[in-house]
C-alpha positions in Angstrom: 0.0 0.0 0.0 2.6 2.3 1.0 5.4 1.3 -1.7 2.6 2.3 -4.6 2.0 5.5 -3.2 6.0 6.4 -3.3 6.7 4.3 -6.8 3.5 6.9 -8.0 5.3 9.9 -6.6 8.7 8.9 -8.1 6.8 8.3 -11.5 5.1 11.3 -11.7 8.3 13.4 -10.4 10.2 10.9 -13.5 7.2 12.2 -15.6 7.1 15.9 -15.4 10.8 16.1 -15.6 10.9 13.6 -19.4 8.2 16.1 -20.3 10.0 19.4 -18.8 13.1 18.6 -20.3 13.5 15.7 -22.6 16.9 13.9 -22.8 19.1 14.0 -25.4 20.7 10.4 -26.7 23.1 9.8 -30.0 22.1 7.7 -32.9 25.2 6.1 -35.3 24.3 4.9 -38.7 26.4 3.6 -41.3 25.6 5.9 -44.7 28.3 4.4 -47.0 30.5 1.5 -47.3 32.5 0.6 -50.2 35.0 -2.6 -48.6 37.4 -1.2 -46.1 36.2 2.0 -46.6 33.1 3.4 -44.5 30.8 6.7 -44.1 29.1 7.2 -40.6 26.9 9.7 -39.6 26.1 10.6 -35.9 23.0 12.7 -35.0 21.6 14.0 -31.7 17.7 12.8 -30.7 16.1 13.4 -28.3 13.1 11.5 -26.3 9.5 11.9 -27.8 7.7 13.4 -25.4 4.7 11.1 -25.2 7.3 8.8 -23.6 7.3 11.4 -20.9 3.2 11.5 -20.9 3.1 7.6 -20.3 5.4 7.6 -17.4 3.5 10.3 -15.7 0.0 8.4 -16.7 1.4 5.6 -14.9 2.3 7.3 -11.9 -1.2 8.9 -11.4 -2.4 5.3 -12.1 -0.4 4.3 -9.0 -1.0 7.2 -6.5 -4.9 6.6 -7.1 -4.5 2.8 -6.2 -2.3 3.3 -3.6 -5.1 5.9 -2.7 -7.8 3.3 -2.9 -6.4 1.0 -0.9 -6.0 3.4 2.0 -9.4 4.5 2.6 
């Protein structure tokens, strides 16, 4: 009962930060290769911020059950 009501704090905390201020994460592909020789390009993405919207869903999802189950 208790450990839902913290793991729904920590996920909506988790939440409004991915949505606040999405992280950045590189992406390496390989553009060109021709034997030995090879092209790569690296580029900068960053999180979609529905990722951030699910993780705070969730954590409202927990708080209310851990809510429920107090009362």
């Amino acid at each position: 009962m208790k450990a839902s009501l913290i793991a729904g704090l920590v996920l909506i905390a988790a939440g409004v930060f991915l949505i606040l201020r999405p992280p950045h994460y590189s992406s390496e592909q390989s553009v060109f290769k021709l034997g030995d020789l090879e092209a790569k390009m690296q580029q900068e993405r960053t999180l979609p911020g529905w990722v951030g919207g699910v993780v705070l869903g969730a954590g409202v999802v927990l708080l209310g059950a851990g809510l429920a189950k107090r009362t």
